[in-house]
C-alpha positions, 0 to 999 in steps of 0.5 A: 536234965536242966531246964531252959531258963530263958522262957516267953513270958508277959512281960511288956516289951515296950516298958523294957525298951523304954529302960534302955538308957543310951537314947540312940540304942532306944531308937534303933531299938524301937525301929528295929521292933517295928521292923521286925513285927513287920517282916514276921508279922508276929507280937513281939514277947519277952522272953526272958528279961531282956530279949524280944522275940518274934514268934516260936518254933520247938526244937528236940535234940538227939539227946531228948532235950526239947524247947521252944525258941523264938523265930528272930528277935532282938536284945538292945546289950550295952555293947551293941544291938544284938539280933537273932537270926536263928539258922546262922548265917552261912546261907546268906552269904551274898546278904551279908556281903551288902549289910554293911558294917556288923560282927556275927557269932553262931547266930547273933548279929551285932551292930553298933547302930543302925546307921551302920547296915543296909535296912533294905538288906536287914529287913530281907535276911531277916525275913528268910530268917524267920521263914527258913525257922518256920519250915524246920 
């Protein structure tokens, strides 16, 4: 069984969001991070090289494959700034019809940049985010 590679580690998260070059993506970076330690109340970590997580829960498949994963988190990509909202988004319907102006995959939600969504409402789907993941 393969392991997962992505793992929390000490890396420091603000000298990883300082690398980040585009300037607007570095600030939506950094208000993003404080955003986040607000809502969840947990120390931001590095998982890996270029994701900030919040928090961890462990995970067990059917399969016997197991992890831990963070709570939320965030990735500030070259394309757009990726968050983590781990139970996906189909619980929050009414949320995301408010948010404004963003993509989603399974459970990533991109967006441009701040300026394009609601803070009120990313702040809001954020928390039931991490607070449905707490109780799984």
């Amino acid at each position: 069984m393969s392991e997962l590679k992505t793992k929390k580690n000490d890396g420091s998260v603000e000298d990883f969001l300082n690398s980040v070059e585009n300037p607007k993506r570095k600030s939506d970076a950094f208000e993003i991070l404080e955003l986040m330690k607000d809502v969840t109340g947990e120390r931001p970590m590095m998982w890996g090289k270029s994701l900030v997580g919040f928090g961890s829960y462990d995970y067990k498949y059917a399969s016997g494959k197991a992890g831990s994963w963070f709570l939320t988190g965030f990735s500030p990509r070259k394309q757009s700034m990726t968050l983590y909202i781990m139970p996906g988004f189909e619980r929050y319907e009414e949320l995301m019809s408010n948010l404004g102006k963003y993509k989603t995959g399974k459970s990533c939600l991109y967006v441009n940049k701040l300026e394009d969504v609601d803070l009120d409402v990313l702040r809001e789907l954020v928390k039931l985010s991490a607070d449905q993941m707490r109780k799984k």
